[in-house]
C-alpha positions as MATLAB code, in Angstrom:
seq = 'XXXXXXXXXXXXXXXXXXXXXXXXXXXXXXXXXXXXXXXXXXXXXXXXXXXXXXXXXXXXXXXXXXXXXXXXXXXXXXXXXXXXXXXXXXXXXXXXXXXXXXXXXXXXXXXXXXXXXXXXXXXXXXXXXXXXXXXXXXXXXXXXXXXXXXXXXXXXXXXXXXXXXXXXXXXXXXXXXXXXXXXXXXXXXXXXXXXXXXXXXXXXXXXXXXXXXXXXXXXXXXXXXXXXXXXXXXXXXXXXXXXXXXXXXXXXXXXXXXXXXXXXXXXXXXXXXXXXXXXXXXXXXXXXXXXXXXXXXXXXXXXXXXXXXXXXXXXXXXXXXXXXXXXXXXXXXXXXXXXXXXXXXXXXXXXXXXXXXXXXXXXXXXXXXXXXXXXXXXXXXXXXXXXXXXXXXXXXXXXXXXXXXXXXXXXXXXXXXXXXXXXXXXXXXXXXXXXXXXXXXXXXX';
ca = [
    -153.838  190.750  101.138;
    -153.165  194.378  102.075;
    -149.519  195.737  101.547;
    -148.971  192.337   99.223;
    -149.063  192.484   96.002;
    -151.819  191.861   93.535;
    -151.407  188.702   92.135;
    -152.710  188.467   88.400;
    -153.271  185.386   86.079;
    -153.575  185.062   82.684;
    -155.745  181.654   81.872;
    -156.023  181.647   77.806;
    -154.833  184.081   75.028;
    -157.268  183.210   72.539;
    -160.686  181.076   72.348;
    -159.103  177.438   71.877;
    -156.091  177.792   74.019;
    -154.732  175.469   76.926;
    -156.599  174.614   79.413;
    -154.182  172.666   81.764;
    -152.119  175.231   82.124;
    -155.013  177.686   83.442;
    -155.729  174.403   85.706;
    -152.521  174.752   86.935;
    -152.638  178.471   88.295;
    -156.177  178.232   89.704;
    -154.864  175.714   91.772;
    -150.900  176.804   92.523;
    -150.668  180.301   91.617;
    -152.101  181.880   95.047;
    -153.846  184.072   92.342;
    -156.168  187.067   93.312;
    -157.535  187.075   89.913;
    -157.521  184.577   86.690;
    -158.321  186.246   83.183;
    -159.435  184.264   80.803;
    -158.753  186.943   77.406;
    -160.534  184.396   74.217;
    -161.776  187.104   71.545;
    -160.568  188.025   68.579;
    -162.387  189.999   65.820;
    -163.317  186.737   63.723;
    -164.260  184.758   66.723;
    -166.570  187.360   67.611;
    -168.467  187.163   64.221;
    -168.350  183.553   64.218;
    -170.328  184.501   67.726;
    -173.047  186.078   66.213;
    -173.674  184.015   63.322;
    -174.075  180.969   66.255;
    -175.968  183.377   68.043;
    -178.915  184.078   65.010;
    -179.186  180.750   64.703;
    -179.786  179.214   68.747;
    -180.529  182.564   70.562;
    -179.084  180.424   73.311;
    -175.886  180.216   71.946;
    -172.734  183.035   70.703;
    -170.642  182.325   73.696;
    -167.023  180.605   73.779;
    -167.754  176.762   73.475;
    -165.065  176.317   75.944;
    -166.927  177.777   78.659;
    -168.293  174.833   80.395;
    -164.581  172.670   80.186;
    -162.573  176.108   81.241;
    -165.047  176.113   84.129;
    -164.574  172.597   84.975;
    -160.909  172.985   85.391;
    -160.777  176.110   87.435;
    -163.830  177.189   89.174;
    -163.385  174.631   92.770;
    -160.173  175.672   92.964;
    -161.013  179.213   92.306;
    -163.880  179.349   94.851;
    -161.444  177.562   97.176;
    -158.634  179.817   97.146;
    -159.983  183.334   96.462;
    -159.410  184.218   92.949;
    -161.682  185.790   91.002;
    -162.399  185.294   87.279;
    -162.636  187.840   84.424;
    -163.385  186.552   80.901;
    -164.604  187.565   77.691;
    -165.989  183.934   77.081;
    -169.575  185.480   76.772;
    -168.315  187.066   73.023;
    -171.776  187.608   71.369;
    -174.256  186.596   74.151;
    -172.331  187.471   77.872;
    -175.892  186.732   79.458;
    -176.283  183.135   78.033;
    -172.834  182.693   78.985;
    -173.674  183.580   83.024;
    -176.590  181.333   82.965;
    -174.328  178.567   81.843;
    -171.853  179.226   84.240;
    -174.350  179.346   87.216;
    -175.738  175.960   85.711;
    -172.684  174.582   86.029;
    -171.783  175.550   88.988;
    -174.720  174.661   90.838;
    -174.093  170.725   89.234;
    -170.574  171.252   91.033;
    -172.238  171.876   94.470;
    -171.228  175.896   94.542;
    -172.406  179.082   95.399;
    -171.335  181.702   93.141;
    -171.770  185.063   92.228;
    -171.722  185.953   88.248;
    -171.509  189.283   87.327;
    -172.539  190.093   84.143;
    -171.097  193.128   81.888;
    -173.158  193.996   78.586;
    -173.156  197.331   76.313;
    -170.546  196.140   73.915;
    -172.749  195.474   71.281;
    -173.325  198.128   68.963;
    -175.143  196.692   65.947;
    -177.866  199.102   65.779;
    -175.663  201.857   65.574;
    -174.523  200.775   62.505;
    -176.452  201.240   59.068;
    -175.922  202.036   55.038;
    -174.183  204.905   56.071;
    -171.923  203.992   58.035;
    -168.152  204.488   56.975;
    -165.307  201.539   56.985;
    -162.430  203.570   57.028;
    -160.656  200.825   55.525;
    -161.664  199.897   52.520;
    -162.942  204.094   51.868;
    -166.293  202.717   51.623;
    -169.834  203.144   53.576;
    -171.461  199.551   54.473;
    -174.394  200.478   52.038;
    -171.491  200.912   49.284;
    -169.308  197.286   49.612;
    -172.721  195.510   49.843;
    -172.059  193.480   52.832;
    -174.050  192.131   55.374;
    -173.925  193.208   58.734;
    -174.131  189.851   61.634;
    -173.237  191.756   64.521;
    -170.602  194.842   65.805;
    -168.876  195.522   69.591;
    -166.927  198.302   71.021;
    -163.838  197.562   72.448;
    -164.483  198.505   76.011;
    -162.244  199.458   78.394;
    -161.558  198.792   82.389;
    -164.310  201.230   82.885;
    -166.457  199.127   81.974;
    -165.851  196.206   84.425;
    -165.636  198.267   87.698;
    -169.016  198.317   88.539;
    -169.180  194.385   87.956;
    -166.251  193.863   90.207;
    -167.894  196.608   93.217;
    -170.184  193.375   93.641;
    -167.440  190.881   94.847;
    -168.053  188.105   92.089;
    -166.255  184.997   91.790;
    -166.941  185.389   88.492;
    -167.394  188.520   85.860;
    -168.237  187.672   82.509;
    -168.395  190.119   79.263;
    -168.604  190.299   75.419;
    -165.718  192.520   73.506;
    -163.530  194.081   76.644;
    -160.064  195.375   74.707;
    -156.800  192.456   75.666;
    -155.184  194.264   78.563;
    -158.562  196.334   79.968;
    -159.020  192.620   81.254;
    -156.022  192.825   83.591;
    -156.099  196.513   83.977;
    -159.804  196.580   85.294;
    -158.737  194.558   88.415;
    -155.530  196.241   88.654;
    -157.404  199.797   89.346;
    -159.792  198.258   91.147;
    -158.139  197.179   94.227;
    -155.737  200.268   93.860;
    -158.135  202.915   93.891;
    -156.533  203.941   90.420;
    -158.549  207.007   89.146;
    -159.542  206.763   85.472;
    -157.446  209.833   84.116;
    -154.601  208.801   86.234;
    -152.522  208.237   82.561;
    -149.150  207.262   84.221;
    -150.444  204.713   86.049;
    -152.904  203.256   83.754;
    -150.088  202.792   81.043;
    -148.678  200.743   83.585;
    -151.113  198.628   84.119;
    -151.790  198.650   80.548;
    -147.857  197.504   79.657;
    -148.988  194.229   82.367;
    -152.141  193.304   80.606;
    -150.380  193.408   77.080;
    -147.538  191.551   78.582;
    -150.184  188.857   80.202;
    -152.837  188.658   77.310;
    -151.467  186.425   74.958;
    -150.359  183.751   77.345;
    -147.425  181.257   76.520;
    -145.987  183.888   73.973;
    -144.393  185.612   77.067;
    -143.151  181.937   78.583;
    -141.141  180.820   75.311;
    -143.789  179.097   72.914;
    -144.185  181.581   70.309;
    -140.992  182.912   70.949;
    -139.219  179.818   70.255;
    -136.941  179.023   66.984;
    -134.407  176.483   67.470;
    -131.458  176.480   66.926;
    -131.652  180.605   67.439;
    -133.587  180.462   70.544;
    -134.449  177.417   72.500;
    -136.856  176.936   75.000;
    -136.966  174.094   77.715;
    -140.321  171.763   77.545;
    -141.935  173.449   75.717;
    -144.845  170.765   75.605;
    -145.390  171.771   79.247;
    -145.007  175.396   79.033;
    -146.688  176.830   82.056;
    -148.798  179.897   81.414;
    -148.008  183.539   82.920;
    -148.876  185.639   85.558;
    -147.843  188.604   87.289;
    -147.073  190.408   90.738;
    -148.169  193.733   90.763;
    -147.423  197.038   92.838;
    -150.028  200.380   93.525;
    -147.696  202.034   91.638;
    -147.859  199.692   88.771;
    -144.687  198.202   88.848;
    -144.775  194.619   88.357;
    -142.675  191.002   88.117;
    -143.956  188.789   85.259;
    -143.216  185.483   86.189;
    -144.177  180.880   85.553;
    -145.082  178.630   87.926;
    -141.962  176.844   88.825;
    -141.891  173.117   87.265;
    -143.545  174.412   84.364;
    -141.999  174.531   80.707;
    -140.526  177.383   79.099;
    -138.525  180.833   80.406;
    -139.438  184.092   81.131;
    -136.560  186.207   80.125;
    -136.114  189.448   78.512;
    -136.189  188.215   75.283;
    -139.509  186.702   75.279;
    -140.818  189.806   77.272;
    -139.193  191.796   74.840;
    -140.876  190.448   72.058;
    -144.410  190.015   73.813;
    -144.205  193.954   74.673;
    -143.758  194.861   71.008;
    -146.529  192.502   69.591;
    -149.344  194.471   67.519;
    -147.592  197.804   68.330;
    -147.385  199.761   65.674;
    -146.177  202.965   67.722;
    -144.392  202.251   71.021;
    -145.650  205.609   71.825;
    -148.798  205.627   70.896;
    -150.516  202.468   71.788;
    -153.787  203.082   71.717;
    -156.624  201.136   74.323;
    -159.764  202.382   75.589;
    -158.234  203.709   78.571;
    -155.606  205.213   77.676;
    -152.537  206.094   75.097;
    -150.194  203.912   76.273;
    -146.316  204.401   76.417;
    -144.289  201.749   75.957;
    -141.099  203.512   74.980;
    -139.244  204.405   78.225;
    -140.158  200.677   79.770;
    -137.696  199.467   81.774;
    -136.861  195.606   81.951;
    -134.619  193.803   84.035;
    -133.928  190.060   85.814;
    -135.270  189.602   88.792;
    -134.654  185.849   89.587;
    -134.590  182.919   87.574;
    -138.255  183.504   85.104;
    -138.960  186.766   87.219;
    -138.702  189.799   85.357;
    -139.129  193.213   86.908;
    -141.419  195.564   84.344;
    -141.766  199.340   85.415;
    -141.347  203.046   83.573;
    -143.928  202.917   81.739;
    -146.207  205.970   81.175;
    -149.632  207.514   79.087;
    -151.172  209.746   78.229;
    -155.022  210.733   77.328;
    -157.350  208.054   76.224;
    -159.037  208.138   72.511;
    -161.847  210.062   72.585;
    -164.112  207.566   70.487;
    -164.008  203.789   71.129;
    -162.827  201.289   67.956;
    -165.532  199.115   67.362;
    -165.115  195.446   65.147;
    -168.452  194.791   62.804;
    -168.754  191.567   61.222;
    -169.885  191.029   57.810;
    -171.598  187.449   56.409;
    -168.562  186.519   54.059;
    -170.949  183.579   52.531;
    -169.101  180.455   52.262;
    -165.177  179.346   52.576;
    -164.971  175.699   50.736;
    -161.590  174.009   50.817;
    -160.546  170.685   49.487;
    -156.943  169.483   48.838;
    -155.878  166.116   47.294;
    -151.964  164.388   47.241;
    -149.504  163.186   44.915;
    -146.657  161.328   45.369;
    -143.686  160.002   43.906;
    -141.138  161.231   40.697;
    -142.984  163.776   39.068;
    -145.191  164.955   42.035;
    -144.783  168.753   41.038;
    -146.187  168.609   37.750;
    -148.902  165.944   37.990;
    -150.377  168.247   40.791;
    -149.733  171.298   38.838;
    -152.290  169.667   35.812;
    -154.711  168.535   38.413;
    -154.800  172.201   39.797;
    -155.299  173.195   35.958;
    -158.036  170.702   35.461;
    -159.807  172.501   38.211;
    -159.198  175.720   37.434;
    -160.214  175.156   33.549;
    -163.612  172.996   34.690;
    -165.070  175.635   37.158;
    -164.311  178.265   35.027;
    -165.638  176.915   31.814;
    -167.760  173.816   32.723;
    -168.835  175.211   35.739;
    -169.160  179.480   34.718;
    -167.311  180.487   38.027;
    -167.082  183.777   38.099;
    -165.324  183.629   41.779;
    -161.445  183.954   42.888;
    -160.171  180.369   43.386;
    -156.792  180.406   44.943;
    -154.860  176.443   44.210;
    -151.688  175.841   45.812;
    -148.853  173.373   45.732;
    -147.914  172.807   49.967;
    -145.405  170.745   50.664;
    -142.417  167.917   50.102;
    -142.228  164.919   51.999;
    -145.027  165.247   53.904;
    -146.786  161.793   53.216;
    -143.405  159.368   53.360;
    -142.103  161.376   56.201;
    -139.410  159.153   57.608;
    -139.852  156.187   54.758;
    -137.099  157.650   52.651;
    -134.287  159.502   53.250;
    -134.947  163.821   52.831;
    -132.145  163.853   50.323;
    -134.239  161.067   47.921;
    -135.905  161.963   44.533;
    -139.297  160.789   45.934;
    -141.405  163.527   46.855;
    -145.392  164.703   47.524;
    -147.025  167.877   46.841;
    -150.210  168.988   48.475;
    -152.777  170.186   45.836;
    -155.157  172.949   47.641;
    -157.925  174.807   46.127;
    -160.010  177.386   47.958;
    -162.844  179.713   47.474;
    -165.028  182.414   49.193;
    -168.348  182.525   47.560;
    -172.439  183.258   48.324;
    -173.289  180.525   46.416;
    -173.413  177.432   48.641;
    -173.739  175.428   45.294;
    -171.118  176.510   44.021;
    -168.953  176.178   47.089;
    -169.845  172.205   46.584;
    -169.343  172.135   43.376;
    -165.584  173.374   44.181;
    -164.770  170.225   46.321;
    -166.591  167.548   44.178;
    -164.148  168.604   41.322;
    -161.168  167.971   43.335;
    -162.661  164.619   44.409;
    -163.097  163.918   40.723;
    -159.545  163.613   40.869;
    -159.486  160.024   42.215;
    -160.140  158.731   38.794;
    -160.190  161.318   36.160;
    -156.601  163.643   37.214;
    -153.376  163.199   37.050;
    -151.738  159.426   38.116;
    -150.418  158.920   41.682;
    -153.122  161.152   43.426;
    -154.895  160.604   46.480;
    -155.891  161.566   50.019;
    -158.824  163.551   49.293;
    -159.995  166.153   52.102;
    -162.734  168.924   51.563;
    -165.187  170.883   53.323;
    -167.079  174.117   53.207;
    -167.844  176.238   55.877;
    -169.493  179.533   56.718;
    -167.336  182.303   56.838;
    -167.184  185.998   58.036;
    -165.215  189.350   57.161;
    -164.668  192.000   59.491;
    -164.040  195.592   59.396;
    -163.302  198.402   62.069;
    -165.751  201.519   62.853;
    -165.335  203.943   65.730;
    -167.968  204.926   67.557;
    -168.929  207.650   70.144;
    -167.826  206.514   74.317;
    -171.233  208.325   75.134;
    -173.672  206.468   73.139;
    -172.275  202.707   74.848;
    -175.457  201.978   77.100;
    -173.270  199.600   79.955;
    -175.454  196.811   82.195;
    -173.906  194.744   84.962;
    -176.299  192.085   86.236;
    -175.516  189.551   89.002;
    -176.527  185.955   88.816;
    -176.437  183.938   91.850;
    -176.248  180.167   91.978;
];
């Protein structure tokens, strides 16, 4: 591949996306690499609660179907794979993967990137600059914390030509960037460069929101098939200029528009965007057609990187119970507005609920949907109640008095729907770059 350039996948923009799509490039895209970007703060704590429970467990559930879809053709055709899939347990995650792939008939190489995880740097004292309050202080409990690292981070794991790296909390575009300076020989305090890169992987991260799905709002903006729309990927230069591009025959556009929009999501300062590897510039970009869904992305700059890493901890945030219930007909409004009062009164006084219950009225016309005509006087309202709370009890207690509804609520009810499940808050630290203790380990099937 020397003098081409890199070609640059993205294969999911969060833990449940697509994974036909991804399919798609592993086996079309003549990719060099295929990321696989599936963590988010929550999903990480939800990854560490799984993880204290089955020491086996904490890694994206998709793993083993995302795998299934890409890896022969991957193998076959020379791309590698980068992923964050291992979220709270990376190693588990690489033992999986060479499970797998020795059930396929294939000889891999998994390299495995750890030093994320920073729980035991956090304690009582520790500040959340959020909320102005030390951990100690808001009384939560700590399930697990990662550092956001960078490209950095991956180099070594890539130095041992894997066909597949795996790794806990790497930041969105340090995902595409790592390969990027890789094969270009990009130094690590080369700023202009690494914005550029930087501007790709925050263009590629987030998938179909670049080809037209979350950019979509018709009659404003339409997008064609969007029930096929074909995931992204990108050419890139050494210089860092790039084309962001579909696979032709898939759904949905590249244009400047949806590039446009893509390159300003969760920026708060087009200036200042801030990564582990560097202070991105977004604000002299330059973006232009180059072909039909080809658009030519270069100008972009940087400057220093932080000099601490942002780290995610996740607290236990006890239990989330939700239950909703229906009613239908003339009237709809206000029968569901007395059942959410009969609730409301019952936990609080029957009940002694000290917790915040939030009860909301969704919806009209949901349940006769194309029975009657929009404009008709029938309509259906949604009733549903919701609660955070340590109590587990209690959290039960919530949905069994919206199923009491059947028979002792409001007339005209039904459709009853509740369940509780564990849930998790999360806060941001920052901790020291010199204190993250990196490990790259190689499985082989």
């Amino acid at each position: 591949m020397a003098g081409q350039a890199l070609r640059i996948g993205a294969g999911a923009g969060f833990a449940g996306d697509r994974i036909d799509p991804a399919r798609d490039l592993a086996e079309r895209g003549n990719l060099d690499y295929l990321v696989f970007e599936c963590l988010a703060e929550r999903t990480l704590a939800y990854g560490h609660l799984q993880r204290s429970r089955d020491p086996s467990r904490g890694y994206n559930p998709l793993l083993e179907k995302r795998l299934a879809a890409v890896l022969q053709a991957c193998v076959r055709n020379g791309t590698t794979i980068v992923t964050n899939m291992g979220v709270a347990n990376p190693r588990a995650a690489g033992q999986v993967a060479i499970e797998f792939a020795r059930k396929m008939g294939l000889r891999i190489r998994v390299a495995v990137v750890e030093g994320d995880d920073v729980s035991r740097q956090i304690n009582d004292a520790t500040v959340l600059p959020e909320i102005g309050r030390t951990v100690g202080e808001s009384g939560l409990r700590l399930v697990g914390a990662n550092a956001y690292l960078g490209a950095e981070a991956l180099l070594p794991a890539l130095d041992t030509e894997p066909h597949l790296v795996i790794t806990g909390r790497v930041a969105d575009p340090s995902l595409f960037l790592a390969p990027l300076a890789h094969r270009y020989g990009w130094k690590l305090d080369d700023w202009t460069t690494l914005g550029a890169g930087t501007v790709v992987g925050h263009l590629l991260e987030c998938t179909t929101q670049l080809t037209g799905g979350y950019f979509a709002d018709p009659p404003y903006k339409t997008v064609p098939n969007l029930a096929y729309v074909g995931f992204p990927f990108a050419e890139v230069e050494a210089d860092g200029r790039a084309v962001v591009s579909k696979l032709e025959g898939t759904g949905g556009c590249v244009t400047e528009l949806t590039v446009k929009e893509q390159l300003l999501y969760e920026v708060h300062d087009p200036r200042a965007y801030l990564t582990p590897d560097v202070t991105a510039d977004f604000a002299s970009v330059r973006i232009g057609e180059a072909g039909p869904d080809r658009i030519a992305i270069s100008g972009a700059t940087g400057r220093a990187r932080p000099d601490r890493l942002k780290a995610i901890a996740g607290f236990d945030g006890g239990f989330l119970a939700e239950a909703e219930f229906s009613y239908a007909g003339p009237g709809a409004v206000e029968r569901a507005q007395l059942a959410a009062d009969i609730v409301e009164e019952r936990m609080r006084h029957v009940h002694h609920c000290k917790e915040r219950i939030r009860l909301d009225l969704i919806g009209v016309n949901a349940l006769h949907a194309t029975a009657v005509r929009r404009e008709a006087s029938t309509q259906d309202v949604r009733l549903r109640a919701a609660m955070r709370t340590g109590d587990g009890e209690m959290a039960q207690t919530l949905l069994a008095e919206v199923e009491s509804l059947w028979v002792a609520g409001p007339a005209g009810g039904g459709g009853y729907r509740g369940n509780v499940n564990a849930s998790v808050t999360t806060h941001a630290v920052y901790v020291d770059r010199d204190s993250i203790e990196l490990k790259v380990e190689v499985l082989q099937s």
